[in-house]
Every structure is written in C-alpha cells, then in structure tokens.
N, C-alpha and C positions, 0 to 999 in steps of 0.2 A: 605564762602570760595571764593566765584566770586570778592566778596569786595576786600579779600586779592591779588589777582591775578591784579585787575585792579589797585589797589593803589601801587603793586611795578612794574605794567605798567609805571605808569605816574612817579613814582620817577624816574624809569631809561629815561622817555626821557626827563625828567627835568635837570637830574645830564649830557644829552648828551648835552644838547642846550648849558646850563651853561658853562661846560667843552668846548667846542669847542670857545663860544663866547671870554673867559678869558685866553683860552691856550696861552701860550707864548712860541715861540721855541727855545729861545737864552738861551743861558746859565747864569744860576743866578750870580748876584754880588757876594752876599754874601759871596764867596770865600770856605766855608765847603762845599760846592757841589761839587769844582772841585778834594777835598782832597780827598771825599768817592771816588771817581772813579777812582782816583789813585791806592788808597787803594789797591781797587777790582781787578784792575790791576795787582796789586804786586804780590793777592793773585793768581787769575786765573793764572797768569805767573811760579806758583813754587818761588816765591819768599818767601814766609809766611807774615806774618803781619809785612812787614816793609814799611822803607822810604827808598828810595833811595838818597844819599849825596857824596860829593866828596870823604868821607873817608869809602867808601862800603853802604852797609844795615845799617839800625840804626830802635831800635825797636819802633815802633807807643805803645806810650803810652795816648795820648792824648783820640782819639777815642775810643768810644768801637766796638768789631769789625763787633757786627751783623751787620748792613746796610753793608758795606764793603763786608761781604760775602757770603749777600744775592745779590747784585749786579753781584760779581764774577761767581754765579753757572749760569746765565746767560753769562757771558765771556767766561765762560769756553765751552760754546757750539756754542760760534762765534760769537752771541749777543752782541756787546759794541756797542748800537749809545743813543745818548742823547734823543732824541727823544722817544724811546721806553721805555728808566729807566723812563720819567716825564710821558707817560701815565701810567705805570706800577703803578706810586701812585697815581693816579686816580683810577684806580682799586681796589686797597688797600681801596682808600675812600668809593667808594662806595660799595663793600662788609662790609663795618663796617656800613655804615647807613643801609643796608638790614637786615643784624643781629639784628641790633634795635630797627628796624621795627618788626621783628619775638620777640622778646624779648619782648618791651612794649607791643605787642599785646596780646602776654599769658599772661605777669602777669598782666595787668589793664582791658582785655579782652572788649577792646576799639578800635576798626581796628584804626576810627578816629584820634585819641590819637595818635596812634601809625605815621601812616602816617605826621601825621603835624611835627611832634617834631623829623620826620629824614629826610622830608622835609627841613626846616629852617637852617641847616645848610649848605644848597648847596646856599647860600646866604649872607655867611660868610667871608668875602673878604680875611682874614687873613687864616680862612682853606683851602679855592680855593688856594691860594698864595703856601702852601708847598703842596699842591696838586699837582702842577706843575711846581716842583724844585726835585731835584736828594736829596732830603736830611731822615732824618730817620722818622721825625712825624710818617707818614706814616705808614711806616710798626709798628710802637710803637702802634697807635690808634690801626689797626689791632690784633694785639697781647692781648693789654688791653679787646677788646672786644670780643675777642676767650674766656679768661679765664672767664669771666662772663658770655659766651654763655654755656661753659663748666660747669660752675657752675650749671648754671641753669637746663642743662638736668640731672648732678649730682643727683640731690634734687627729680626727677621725675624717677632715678633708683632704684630697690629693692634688688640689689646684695649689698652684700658686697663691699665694699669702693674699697678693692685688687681686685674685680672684675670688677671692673666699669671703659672703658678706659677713661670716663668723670674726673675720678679723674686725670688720667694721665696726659692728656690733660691738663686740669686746671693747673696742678705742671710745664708743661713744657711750656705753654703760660707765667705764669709768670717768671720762671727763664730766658728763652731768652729776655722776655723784659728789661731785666737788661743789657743785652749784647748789646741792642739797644741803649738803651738810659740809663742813671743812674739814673733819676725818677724813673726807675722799680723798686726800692724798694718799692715804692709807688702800685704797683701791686703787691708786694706778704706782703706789709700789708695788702692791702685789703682779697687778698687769704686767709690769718692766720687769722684774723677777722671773715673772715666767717665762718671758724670751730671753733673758739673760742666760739662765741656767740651760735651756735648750740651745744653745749658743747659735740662735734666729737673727744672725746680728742686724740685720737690712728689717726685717720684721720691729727690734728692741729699737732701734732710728724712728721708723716710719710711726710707731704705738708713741714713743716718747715726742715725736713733733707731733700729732695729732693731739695728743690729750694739752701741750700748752697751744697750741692754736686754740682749742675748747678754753683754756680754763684763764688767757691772760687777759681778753677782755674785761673781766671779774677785776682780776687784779689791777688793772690799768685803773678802775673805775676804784677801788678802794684807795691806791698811793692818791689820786685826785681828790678825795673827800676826807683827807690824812691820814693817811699810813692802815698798816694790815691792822685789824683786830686781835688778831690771832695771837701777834706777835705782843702788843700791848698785854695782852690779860697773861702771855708766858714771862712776862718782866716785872709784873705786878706782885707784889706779895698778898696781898689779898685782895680782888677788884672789888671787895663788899666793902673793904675801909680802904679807900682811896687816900685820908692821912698818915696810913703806915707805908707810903712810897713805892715804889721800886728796888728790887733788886739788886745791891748791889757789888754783891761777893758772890766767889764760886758755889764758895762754903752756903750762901742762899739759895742758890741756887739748886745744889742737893740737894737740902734740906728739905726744900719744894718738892722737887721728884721722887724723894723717898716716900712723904706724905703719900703725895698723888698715888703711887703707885700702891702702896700699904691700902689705900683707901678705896679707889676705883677696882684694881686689878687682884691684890688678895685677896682682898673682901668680899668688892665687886662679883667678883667671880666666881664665887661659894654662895653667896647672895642668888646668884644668877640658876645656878645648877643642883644646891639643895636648899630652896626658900623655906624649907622647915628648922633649917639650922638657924637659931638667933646668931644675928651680928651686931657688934655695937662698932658704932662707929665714933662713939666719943672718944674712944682711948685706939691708941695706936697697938696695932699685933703684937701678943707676946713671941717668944719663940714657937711655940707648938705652932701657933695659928700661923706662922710666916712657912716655917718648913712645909704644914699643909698644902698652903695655900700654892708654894712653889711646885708639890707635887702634882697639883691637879693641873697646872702649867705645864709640867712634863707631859701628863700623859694628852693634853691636848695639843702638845706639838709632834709627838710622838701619834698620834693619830691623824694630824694632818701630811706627815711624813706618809703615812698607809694609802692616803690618796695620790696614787702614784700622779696618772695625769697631770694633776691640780697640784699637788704638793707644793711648790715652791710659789703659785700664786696666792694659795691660802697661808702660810707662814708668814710670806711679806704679808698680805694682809692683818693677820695678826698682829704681827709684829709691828706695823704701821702704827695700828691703833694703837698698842699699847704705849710706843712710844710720845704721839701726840696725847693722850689720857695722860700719861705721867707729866710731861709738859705744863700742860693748860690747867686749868681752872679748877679748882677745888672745891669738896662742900658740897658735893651731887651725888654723893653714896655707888650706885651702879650705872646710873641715869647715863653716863656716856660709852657703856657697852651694852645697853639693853638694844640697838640695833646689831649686835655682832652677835647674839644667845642664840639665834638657832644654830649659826656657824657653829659656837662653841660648843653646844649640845651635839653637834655631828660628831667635832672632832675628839671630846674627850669618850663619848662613847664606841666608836671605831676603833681609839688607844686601847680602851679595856679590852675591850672584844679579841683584838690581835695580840694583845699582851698576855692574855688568859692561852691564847692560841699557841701563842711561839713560846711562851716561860710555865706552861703549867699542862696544857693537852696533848700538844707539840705533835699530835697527828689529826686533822680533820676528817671528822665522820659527819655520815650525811645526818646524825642527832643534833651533833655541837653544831650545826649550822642552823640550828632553833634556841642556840643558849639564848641569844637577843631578848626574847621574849621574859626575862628574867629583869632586864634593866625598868619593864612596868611597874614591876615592885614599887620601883622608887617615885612611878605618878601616882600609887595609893598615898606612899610620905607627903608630895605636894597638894594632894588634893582637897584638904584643908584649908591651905593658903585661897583654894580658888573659892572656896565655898565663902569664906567669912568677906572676899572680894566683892563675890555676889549679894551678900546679903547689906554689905554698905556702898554700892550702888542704886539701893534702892530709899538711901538715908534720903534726905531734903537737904539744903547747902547746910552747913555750918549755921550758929543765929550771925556773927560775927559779920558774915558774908551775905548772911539775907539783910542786913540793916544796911550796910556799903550798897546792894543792889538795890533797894528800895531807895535812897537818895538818888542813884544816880538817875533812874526812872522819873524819880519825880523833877528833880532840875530839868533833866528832858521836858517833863509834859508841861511845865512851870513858869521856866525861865525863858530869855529869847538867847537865840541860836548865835553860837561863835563864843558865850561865853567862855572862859578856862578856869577849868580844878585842877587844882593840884591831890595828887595821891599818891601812896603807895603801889597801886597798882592801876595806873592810865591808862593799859588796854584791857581790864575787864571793865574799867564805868564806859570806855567809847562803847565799849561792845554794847551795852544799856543804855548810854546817849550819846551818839551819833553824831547830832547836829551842834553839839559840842567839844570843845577840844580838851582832851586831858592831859596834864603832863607830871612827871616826879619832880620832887624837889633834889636839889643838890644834897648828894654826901659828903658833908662838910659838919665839923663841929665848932666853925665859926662862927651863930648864929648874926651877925652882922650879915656874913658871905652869902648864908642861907636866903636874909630877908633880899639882897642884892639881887639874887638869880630866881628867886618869886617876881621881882620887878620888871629885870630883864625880859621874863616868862610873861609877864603881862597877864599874872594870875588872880581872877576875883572872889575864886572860892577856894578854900582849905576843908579837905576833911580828912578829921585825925580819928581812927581806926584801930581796932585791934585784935587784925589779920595774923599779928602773930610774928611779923617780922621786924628783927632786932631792928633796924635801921628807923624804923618809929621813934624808938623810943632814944637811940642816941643822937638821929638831927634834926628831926623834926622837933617833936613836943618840946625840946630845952629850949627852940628858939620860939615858940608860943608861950611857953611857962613866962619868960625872959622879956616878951611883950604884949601883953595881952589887953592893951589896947587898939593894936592892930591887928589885932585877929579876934570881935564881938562874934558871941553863940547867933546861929541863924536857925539851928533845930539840933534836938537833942532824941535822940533813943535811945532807951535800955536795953541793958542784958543782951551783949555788954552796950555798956557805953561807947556813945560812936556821935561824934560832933560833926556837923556841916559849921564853917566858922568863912565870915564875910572875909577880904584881905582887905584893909585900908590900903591900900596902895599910897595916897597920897601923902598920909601921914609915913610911911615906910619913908617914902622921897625922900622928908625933911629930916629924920630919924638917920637916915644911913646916908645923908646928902648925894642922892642918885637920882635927878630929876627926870621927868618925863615930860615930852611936848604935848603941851598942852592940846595940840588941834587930836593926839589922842583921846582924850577926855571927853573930847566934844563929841569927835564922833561914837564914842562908848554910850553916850546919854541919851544920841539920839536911837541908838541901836535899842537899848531898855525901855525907851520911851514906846516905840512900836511893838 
C-alpha cells in the first residue's frame, strides 16, 4: 500500500515538472479551440447551441456540444480565461493516468506495471500538446476511462445490475462521450462488448437502450439541420476539395480506408508510442513499416486481452476507433488517436510485459515483477521530444499569425460592430473581434461561385493570408487575382505579406448578376455612419 502512495507521488510531481516545462499560454492555431469557447459562450449567454452571423443565430451542427458545455458551466459561474480551460485538461489528464494507475494495479496486481505504463505517457509530445489546448481529447480520454473504471468496480459488485450505480455510471460515461467527440461510438461498442461476452443479456438490453436514449436526441437534432456529418466526410473523397466529389466505387472506398488506416493507425500509432521515431507522412508505408506497424497492433491487442476484467471492453474500444479513424477524415497524421495514447501505452506495455513472461521467463519471481521499470528506458528516448516541446512553447505566434491578429484587433477597435470578414481561419479573428462576425469563403474553384457566396455572406472585408493553408491559394487568391477591382487594398503588412482588402459587394452584384435589396445597403450606411 505505501508502494501505491509513493508511485502516485512521483507521477503527480512528474505530470507537474512536465506540465509546467511544456505549458504554452497563447492560444492554439488550430482554430477549433477558439470555436468551443465561442460555443460555451453562446451557451453560458442564454443563447443555446448557436453561431452567431449577420442573419441572427444559426444552429451549430458541426461540433458536438459536450466540450462546449462543459466549458460553459464554468462561464456560467464567471470563469472564461484561457488559461484556466488549458490547465483544466491537464487535470482531466492526469486523473485519467491515476485511474490506470488504480486499474492496472488490480487487475495485473503489479504496482510496477502499473506505474510505468501511466508514467509514459507524460512523455507523449502529441498528449502533452491537447493537454494544453482548449479542445475536447481531454475531457473524451476522461470519459473513456470513467466507463472502464465503472466497469471494473461493476464486476467487483454483488447486487443486482438495477442496483449497482457502477452500471449507471458506465451507461452514462459512454453515452456522453458520444456528445464529446463522435468516436464515442467507439465507447459504447466497447460498453456492449462487455456484456456481450459476459453473456449479461438483460444488462447488454438495458446499457444498449440507455446509451441511444443518451445519444438520439443529438442525432434527431443533426438528420434536422441535414443529415449526419460523420457520414458526409466518410463519402467524401477529400472534404478539403469539395470539387473532387464523392465516393463513388467500392474500389474508393478502400482506397480511402487503406490511406486512413496506413496514416492514422500504422503511423499514427508509432507516432504515438516512440515520438523519437521520424515518420513521414507524405508517402504511404513500405513493407517493413506496415508489418511493424501491425506488430505493435498485436501486441496491444494481446495486452488488452491480459486485462482480464476489461478485455473485451477495451478491444471494442479499440477496435471501435480504429474502425471510425479508418473511415473518416484524412490529413490529421495521429490527431484522432491522441485521446486513446494512454490506453494504448497501457495496453502495448502490459503485451510486453506478459509476452516476455509467458514466451521468454515462463516462471514469475518476485525480481521479474520489477522488469517494468525497464520500459523508462524508453521516457529517456522521448524526452527530447518534450524538451524542444518546451522550448517552442515559449516561441511568440508565428509573424504570419501576429499580422492576421493584429488586423483583427484593429477592425475590432476601428470599425463598427456586425461588420463581416471573410478568412481562412473565422474563429481565431472572432476570438480577436468579437463584436464582428467572421466567416470562410467557399471551396470552390469557380471564382464566379466564390464571388456569389462572399455575397450571399454579406461579406465587407477580405483578408488574404499566409497561414500556410493550401486552400488560399487554390480558391481564394485566383478569384481576387481574377477581379481585383472588387477586392481595392485597405492595409498592407510585411513579412509576410498579409492584405486586409474592402469587398465591393455592389459591383460583385452587377459582375455575377446576384442582386442584393437595396434597404440592405441602407441600413449597412447607417450602421458605418454611427
């Protein structure tokens, strides 16, 4: 028991040193950071699960709204600073490595084991990273490893299943994780799994009607605002170029899941487990890297098998996600398993451990139940990754991104309120100007279409960027190159170049014959006027 107490000593002042060395306090690129806390805004405001746009409210379909509303119950009590949301998943983090800690302890009843293998993931550059970004991993890992903690005390009660709040719990860990993220399907196959295989039939009934009483609402509220997301971006052959279509053969269909999975889950998953291995992700796995990449697949199904209890919760869950990862969306390197890495760190270092045990020791002494302490080795290999982490958390933004923030600031303090910019990236200028509305331009290499849906948009300012992302430079600028009387310079900075550019609108009208009513215009002038 004193083991136990010293080894989640030392993880907590390990997860402090880490955390403190790697924190970054600036606001993430990546742009879905600055949306949830809009989001949560809307929500804490009385607003409900909307956007805010020049033509009112308009309903967020995109997100799902957990994070958002986990955000808000903190708004709602006077709580909004950045700073507190990105330790807040820090915290998130490391209650889910202590639970695993408590977890692998019971069931391998190996302190060692257990310690190493929720250790190693605090050395994870890619976990650190949404560790200390406003975004959902977080609360998701959380969630994932509530309903396996839930599980697990389940299996250890003698009531009745209706009596057991451990059933509850389990039912409602997984159904929220669905409102987190949409991987949570992925947690309540593993949920169903687990009474499957325990053949719980009445338990496998009552978990499976509970989790969609949870999770159709959601759903009812997406087919209403048209159709799933999920299912759009799985038909999509690329949702970054909208003009290469849809899906429309088997044979594309593969093609896609072969990608995905080569990309997310071989890669991904070496990516994840030794961040000092370079991977590229421009070129598809040769052999070597695929048979690798398959073996370390084994040994972490083979180590979720060792967790007797959990085994068949964790496997579907695995298997859940890999399955939706291969599916969905391409182009995110590990980004959609870096909530499942400390799982994964459990369960391929538990494979080792039992595989050295039963194919190489083949008799347990109370030495080899210290071999664990061996697999550290491998946080000196990552600990490099964390270091240079640290040391470019401490960078200043990009210039690229200080020139984009600097316009949007100044429109802010400048212009009057409700104007619209168009950007590449809408929610990191609201996050800078608020009292304006931002929005993307269509991907389209129509530039006609382009200039239509700026109209549409009711857009007055353009600013053309370079953030770095291809879609600039293939729909935007051709249709600015293309008319560049409707788009006159309003302000220019260097290094790099980064234009704020007026939109004619009016002349656009006459140009792409899309008129607009006029009592728009009126009331636009008087709005500028004041």
């Amino acid at each position: 028991m004193k083991h136990n107490y010293l080894f989640l000593l030392i993880l907590t002042v390990v997860f402090a040193i880490v955390y403190v060395r790697i924190f970054d306090p600036k606001l993430d690129l990546n742009g879905d950071n600055a949306r949830y806390i809009q989001l949560a805004k809307n929500i804490s405001a009385g607003l409900g699960y909307n956007n805010e746009s020049i033509n009112g409210l308009t309903p967020e379909g995109h997100f799902p709204p957990g994070y958002p509303a986990f955000l808000s119950a903190f708004m709602s009590i006077g709580i909004n600073n950045l700073i507190f949301f990105k330790v807040l998943n820090g915290i998130l983090l490391f209650l889910s490595l202590a639970l695993l800690f408590y977890l692998v302890r019971k069931i391998t009843d190996n302190a060692v084991l257990a310690f190493t293998v929720s250790l190693l993931p605090l050395f994870c550059p890619q976990l650190l990273h949404f560790s200390t970004i406003v975004m959902s991993e977080m609360l998701f890992l959380f969630l994932s490893v509530m309903c396996l903690f839930a599980l697990f005390r389940y299996t250890g009660s003698s009531r009745n299943f209706w009596k057991s709040p451990w059933f509850y719990f389990a039912v409602i860990a997984a159904g929220i994780s669905y409102y987190v993220r949409a991987t949570g399907y992925a947690v309540v196959f593993g949920l169903l799994l687990f009474f499957l295989f325990r053949k719980e039939w009445k338990q496998l009934l009552a978990s499976l009607f509970g989790c969609i009483l949870i999770i159709i609402p959601w759903m009812i509220r997406g087919r209403e605002l048209g159709g799933n997301r999920y299912l759009r971006e799985v038909l999509a052959v690329n949702i970054w170029r909208p003009e290469e279509g849809s899906i429309s053969t088997v044979r594309d269909f593969l093609r896609k899941v072969g990608h995905n999975f080569d990309e997310s889950i071989i890669k991904g998953t070496k990516e994840i487990l030794f961040p000092f291995i370079p991977v590229d992700y421009n070129v598809m796995s040769g052999f070597l890297g695929v048979v690798g990449g398959l073996l370390i697949l084994v040994v972490i199904f083979y180590g979720a098998w060792r967790l007797k209890p959990l085994r068949w919760a964790v496997i579907g869950y695995i298997v859940g996600t890999v399955g939706m990862v291969s599916i969905g969306t391409g182009g995110n390197g590990s980004r959609y398993i870096v909530p499942d890495a400390p799982v994964l760190f459990v369960c391929f270092y538990v494979g080792i451990y039992y595989m050295v045990k039963q194919f190489i020791v083949k008799k347990e002494s109370p030495s080899f139940r210290s071999f664990p302490y061996a697999f550290l080795l491998i946080a000196m290999l990552m600990f490099p990754s964390v270091k240079t982490m640290g040391e470019m958390s401490k960078q200043p933004y990009p210039p690229a991104y200080q020139n984009f923030f600097m316009m949007a600031k100044e429109m802010q303090r400048q212009l009057p309120p409700r104007m619209v910019c168009c950007s590449r990236k809408p929610e990191l200028f609201n996050y800078f100007a608020d009292k304006m509305h931002a929005v993307n331009y269509k991907y389209t290499t129509d530039c006609d279409e382009l200039l239509r849906d700026l109209i549409d948009k009711k857009v007055d300012f353009v600013i053309l960027e370079q953030l770095g992302y291809s879609s600039t430079q293939r729909y935007l600028y051709p249709a600015i190159e293309a008319n560049p009387e409707l788009f006159p310079v309003v302000w220019h900075l260097p290094n790099p170049d980064t234009y704020l550019l007026r939109f004619d609108r009016q002349k656009a009208e006459r140009k792409t014959g899309k008129p607009l009513k006029e009592e728009y215009y009126e009331q636009k002038e008087k709005e500028e006027k004041r």
